[in-house]
C-alpha positions in Angstrom: 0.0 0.0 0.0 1.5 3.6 -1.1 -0.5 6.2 1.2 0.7 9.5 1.4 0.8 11.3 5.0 -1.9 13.1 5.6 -0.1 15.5 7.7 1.9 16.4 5.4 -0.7 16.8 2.9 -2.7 19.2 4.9 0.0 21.4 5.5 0.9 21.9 1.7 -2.9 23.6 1.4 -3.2 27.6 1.6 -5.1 28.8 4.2 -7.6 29.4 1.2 -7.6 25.9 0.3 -8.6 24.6 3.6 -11.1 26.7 4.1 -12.7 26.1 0.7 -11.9 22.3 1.4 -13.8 22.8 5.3 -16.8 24.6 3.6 -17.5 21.7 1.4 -16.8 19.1 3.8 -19.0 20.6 5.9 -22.0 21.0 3.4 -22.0 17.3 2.4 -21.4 16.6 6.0 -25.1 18.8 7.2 -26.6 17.1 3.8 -26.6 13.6 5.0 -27.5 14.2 8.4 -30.3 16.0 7.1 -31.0 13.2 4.9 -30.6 10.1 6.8 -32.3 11.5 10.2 -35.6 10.1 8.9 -33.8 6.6 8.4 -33.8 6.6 12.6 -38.0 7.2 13.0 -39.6 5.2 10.2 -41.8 3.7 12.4 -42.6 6.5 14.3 -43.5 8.7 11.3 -45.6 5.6 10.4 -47.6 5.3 13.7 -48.1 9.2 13.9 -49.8 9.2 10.6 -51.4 5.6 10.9 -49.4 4.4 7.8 -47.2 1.7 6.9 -43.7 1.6 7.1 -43.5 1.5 3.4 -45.6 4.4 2.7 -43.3 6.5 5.0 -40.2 4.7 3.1 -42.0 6.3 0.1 -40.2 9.5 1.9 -36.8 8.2 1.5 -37.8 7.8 -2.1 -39.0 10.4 -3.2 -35.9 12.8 -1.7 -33.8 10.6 -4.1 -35.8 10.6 -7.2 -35.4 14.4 -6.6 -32.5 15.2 -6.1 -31.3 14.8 -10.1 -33.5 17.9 -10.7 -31.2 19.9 -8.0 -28.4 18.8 -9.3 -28.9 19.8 -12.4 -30.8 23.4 -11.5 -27.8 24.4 -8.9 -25.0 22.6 -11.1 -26.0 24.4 -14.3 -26.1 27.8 -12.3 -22.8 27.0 -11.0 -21.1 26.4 -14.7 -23.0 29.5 -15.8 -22.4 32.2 -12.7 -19.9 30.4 -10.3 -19.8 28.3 -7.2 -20.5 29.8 -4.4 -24.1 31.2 -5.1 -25.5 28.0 -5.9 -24.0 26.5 -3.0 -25.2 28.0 -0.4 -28.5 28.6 -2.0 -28.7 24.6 -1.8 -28.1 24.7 1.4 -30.3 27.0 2.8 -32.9 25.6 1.3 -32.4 22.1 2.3 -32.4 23.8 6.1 -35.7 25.1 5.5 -37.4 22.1 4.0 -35.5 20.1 7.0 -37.3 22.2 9.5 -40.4 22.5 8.2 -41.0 18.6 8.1 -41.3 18.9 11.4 -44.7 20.9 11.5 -46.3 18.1 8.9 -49.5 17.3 10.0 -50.5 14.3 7.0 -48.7 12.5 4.9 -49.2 13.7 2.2 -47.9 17.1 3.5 -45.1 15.0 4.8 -43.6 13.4 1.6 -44.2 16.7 -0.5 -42.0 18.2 1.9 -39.5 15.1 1.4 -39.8 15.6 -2.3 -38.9 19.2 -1.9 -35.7 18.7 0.0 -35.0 16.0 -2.3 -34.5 19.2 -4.9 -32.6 21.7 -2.7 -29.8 18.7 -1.3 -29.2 17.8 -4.6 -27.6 20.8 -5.8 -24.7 20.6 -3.0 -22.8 17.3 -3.5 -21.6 18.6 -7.2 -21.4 22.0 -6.6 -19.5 21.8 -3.3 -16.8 18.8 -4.9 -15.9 20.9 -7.8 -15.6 23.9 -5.7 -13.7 21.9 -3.7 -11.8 19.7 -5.8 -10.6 22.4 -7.9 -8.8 24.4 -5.5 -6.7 21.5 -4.7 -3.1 20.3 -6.5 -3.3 16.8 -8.3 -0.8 15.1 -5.8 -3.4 15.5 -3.0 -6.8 14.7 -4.8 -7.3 11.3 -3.9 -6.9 12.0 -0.3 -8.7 14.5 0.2 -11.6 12.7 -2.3 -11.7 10.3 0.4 -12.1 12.5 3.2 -14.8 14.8 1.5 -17.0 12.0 0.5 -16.8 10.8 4.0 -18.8 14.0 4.7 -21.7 11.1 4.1 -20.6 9.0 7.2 -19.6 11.8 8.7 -23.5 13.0 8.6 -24.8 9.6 9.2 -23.0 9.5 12.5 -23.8 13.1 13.5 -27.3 11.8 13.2 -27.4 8.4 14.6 -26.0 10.7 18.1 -29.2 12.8 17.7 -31.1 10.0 17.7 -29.3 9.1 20.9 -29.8 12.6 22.3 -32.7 14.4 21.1 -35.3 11.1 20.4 -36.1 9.9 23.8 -36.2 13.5 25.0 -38.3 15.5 22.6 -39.9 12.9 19.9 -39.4 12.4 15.9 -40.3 15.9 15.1 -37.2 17.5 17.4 -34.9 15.3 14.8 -35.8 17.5 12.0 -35.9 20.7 14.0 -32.2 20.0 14.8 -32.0 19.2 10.6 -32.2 23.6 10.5 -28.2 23.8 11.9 -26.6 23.6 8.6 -28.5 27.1 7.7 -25.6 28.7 9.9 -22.9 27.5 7.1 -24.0 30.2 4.4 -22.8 32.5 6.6 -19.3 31.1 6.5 -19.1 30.1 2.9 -19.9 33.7 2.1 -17.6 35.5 4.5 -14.6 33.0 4.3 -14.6 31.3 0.8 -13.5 32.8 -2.4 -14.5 31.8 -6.1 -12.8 29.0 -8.1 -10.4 30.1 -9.7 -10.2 27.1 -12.1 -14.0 27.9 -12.8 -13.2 31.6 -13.8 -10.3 30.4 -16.4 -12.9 27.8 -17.5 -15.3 30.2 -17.9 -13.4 32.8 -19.8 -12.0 30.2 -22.4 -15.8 29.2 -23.1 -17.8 32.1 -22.2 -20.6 30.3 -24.9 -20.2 26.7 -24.0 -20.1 27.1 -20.3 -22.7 25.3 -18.3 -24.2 23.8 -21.8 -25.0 19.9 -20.7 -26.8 19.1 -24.0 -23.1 20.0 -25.8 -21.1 18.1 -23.7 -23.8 14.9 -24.1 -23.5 15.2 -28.2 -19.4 15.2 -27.6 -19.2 12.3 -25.5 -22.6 10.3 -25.2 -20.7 7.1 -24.2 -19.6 9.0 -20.9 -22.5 10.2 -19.6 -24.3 6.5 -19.8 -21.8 4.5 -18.2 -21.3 7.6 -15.4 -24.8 7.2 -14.8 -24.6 3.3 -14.9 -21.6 3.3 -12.4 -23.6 5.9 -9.8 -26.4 3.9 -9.9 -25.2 1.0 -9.0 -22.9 2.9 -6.4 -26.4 4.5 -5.1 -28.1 1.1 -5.0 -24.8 -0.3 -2.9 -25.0 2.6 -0.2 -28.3 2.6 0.1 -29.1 -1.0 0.5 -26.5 -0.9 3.1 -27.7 1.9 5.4 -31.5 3.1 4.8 -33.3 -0.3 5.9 -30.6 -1.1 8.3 -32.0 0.8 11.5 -35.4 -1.0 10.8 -33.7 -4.2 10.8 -31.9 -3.4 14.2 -35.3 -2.2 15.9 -37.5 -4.5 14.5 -36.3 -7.5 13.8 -33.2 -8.1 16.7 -35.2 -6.1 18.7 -32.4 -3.9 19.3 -33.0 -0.2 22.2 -32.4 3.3 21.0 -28.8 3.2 22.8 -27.8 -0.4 20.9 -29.1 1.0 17.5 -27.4 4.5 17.6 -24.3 2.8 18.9 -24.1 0.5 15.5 -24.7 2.9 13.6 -21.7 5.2 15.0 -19.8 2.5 15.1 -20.3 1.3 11.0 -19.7 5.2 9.8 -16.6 5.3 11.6 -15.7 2.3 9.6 -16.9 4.1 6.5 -14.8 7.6 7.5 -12.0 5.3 8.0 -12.3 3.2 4.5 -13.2 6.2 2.5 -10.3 8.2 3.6 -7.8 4.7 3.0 -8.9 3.6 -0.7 -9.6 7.0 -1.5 -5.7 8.1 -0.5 -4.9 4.3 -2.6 -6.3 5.8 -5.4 -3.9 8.2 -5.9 -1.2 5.5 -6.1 -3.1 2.8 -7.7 -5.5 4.6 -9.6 -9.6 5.5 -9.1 -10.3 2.2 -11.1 -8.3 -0.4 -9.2 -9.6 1.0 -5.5 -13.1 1.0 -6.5 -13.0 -2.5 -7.8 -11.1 -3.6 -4.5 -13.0 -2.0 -2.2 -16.4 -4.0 -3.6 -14.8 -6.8 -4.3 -13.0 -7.7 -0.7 -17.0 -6.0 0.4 -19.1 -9.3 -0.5 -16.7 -11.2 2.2 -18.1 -9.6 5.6 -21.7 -9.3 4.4 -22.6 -12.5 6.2 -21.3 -10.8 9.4 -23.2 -7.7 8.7 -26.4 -9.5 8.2 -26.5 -12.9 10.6 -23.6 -12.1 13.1 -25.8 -13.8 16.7 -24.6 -11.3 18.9 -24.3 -6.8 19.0 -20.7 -7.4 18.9 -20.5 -9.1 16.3 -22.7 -7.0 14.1 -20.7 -4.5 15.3 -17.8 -5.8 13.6 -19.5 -6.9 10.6 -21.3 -2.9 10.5 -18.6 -1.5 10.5 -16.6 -3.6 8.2 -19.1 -3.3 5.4 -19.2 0.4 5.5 -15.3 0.5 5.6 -15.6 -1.2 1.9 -18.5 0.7 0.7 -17.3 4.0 1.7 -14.1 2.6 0.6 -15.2 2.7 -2.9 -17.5 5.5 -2.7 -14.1 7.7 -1.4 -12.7 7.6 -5.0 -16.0 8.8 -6.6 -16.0 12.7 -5.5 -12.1 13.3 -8.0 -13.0 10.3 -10.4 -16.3 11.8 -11.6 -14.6 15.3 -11.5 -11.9 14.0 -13.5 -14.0 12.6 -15.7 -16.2 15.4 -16.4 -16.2 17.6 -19.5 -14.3 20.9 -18.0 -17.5 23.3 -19.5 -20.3 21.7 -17.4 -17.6 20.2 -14.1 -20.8 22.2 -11.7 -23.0 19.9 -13.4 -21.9 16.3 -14.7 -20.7 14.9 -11.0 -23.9 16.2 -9.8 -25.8 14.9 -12.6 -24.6 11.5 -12.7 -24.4 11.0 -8.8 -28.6 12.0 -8.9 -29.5 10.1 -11.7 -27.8 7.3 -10.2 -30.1 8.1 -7.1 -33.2 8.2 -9.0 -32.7 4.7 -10.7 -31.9 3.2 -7.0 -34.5 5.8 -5.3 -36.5 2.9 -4.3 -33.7 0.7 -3.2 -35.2 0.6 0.7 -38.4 -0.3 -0.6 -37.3 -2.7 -3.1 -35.3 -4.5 0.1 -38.5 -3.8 2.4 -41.0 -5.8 -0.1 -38.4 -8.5 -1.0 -38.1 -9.3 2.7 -42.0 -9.5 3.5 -42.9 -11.3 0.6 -39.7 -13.8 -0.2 -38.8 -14.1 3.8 -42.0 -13.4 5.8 -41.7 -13.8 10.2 -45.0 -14.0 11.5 -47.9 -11.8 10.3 -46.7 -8.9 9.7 -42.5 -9.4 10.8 -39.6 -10.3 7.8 -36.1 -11.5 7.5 -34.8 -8.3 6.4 -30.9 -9.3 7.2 -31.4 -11.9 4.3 -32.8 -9.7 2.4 -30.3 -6.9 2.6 -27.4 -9.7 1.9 -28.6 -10.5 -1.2 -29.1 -7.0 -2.7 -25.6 -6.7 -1.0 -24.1 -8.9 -3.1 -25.8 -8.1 -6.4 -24.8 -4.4 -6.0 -21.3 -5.5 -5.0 -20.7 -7.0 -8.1 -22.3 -4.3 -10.3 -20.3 -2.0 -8.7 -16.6 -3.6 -9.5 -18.1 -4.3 -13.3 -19.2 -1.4 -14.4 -16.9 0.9 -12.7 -14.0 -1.9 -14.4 -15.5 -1.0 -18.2 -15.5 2.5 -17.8 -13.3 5.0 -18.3 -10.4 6.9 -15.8 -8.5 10.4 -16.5 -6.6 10.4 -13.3 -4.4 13.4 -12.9 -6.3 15.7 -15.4 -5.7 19.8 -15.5 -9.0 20.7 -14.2 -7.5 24.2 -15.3 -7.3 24.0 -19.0 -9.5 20.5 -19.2 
């Protein structure tokens, strides 16, 4: 293994680049807690509203199928005017739509709110990598790839503790109050973090062409498909790890609050941890070869993930699965900006990460029918641990193939690309 100290790569930035670097971390950070706070009270959103757990999984659903049109309405602003705006217009608005889920008083008022946010979060994960990605010099992308994507985790874990802390105390709706925090970021992207400056030399090489997604399709078709193919399958793999897996742990193992919170901390550190490693391995042996890996060596441990006997041992096998599949997802933040056509970098990652999403949008329902009807418990229980190891595996697999045909540009002048 060749992995570069990360010391020593953090003290190469500017103060400029870390800041920019913090601002983004922080955004995709406040995005997924936001997002996966709902994961934590299915059943209680069900029993408020006197729903099933699948309608309220409808949610989850519909916040994914979304998100593409954010992406590509913040991303395209982003090639057209610059970074910044469009970033913390994202995420002001996903602050708002958090915190007003909280109020809902149907269902149906509840999953057009989940739509909404759906639209306003999916501006911020391209948007915030290229501003991120850009600023930084080619010898420390992978590393820092790593670490940003693990923003993800990083959120998953902030809100597994909220769960911890605020759910016993105050009920499901305090969760998303708490969701209105990452409001207080705008003010910090806009007092502390300059413009791109690789988007204003892209942008004054190609004044016309900037931001113009249907000319960058027409150039290279081939790209855009298998980008979308590789981020859905990625999408399918992260999802049908995490979403269903706090259902599983309270109603299947029968799991308290304390137990569930605790594996769930305990599998994102395993994802900070494996993004940060195959995303540093990337630089050295290339975005390919540590995606592949990572999902690969990730079929091995789903067995302890999904059957271990004992807490411990899921333990172990939680966080071992999330060190793989954040493993792989590590590299995708630089190898989808290096792949990206230069004119629409704002938009492509964005665009192909949310696409991805809304093919696998309904990847916790897809698990949550397979279980009842292929591996029914009683009248109304189901196996979901076999459930999820199956998907597990199939999404595994896809992963390392598809990712295997495409293509890789590591090292690429996001300057004069």
């Amino acid at each position: 293994m060749a992995l570069a100290n990360p010391i020593e790569l953090t003290r190469s930035l500017t103060p400029v680049q870390r800041r920019t670097f913090s601002a983004a971390f922080l955004g995709w950070t406040l995005d997924a807690f936001d997002f996966f706070l709902l994961t934590f009270i299915v059943s209680d959103v069900a029993k408020e509203f006197g729903v099933e757990k699948g309608t309220v999984l409808y949610g989850i659903f519909l916040t994914l199928c979304f998100r593409w049109v954010g992406a590509v309405l913040f991303g395209s602003l982003s090639d057209r005017y610059g970074r910044r705006g469009p970033l913390m217009a994202s995420i002001l608005l996903y602050s708002i739509l958090e915190f007003a889920t909280g109020f809902s008083t149907t269902i149906a008022m509840f999953l057009l709110l989940r739509a909404l946010f759906g639209i306003a979060m999916g501006g911020e994960w391209g948007v915030g990598a290229a501003l991120a990605l850009e600023s930084l010099p080619d010898r420390s992308r992978g590393f820092f790839s790593g670490v940003l994507q693990q923003g993800y985790a990083t959120g998953y874990l902030l809100a597994a503790v909220t769960f911890y802390l605020v759910y016993p105390h105050f009920g499901w709706r305090a969760m998303f109050y708490v969701g209105a925090v990452p409001a207080l970021l705008v003010l910090y992207i806009r007092l502390a973090i300059p413009e791109s400056d690789a988007w204003r030399e892209q942008k004054a090489r190609n004044a016309e062409t900037s931001g113009n997604m249907l000319a960058a399709f027409l150039k290279q078709p081939a790209l855009f498909v298998i980008a979308i193919l590789m981020m859905a399958s990625f999408n399918f793999m992260s999802h049908g790890s995490q979403d269903l897996y706090p259902t599983f742990l309270r109603d299947q193992r029968h799991f308290d609050t304390a137990t569930v919170s605790g594996l769930a901390i305990i599998a994102n550190i395993g994802a900070i941890i494996g993004g940060t490693i195959f995303g540093a391995l990337s630089q050295s042996w290339g975005r390919k070869r540590a995606i592949v890996t990572s999902s690969l060596i990730g079929i091995v441990v789903i067995p302890l993930w999904a059957f271990a006997p004992s807490a411990a041992l899921l333990a172990l096998g939680a966080f071992l699965i999330q060190f793989f599949v954040q493993g792989a997802w590590g590299v995708v933040p630089i190898h989808l900006n290096e792949l990206s056509p230069g004119i629409v970098r704002g938009t492509f990652p964005g665009f192909a990460y949310q696409i991805g999403n809304l093919i696998s949008a309904g990847s916790s329902n897809i698990e949550n029918a397979f279980a009842k009807q292929s591996f029914p418990i009683g009248a109304t229980g189901a196996d979901f641990g076999k459930a999820m190891a199956i998907v597990m595996v199939i999404v595994f697999l896809a992963v390392a193939i598809v990712t295997a045909i495409g293509p890789e540009r590591k090292g690429v002048d996001f300057a004069s690309d």
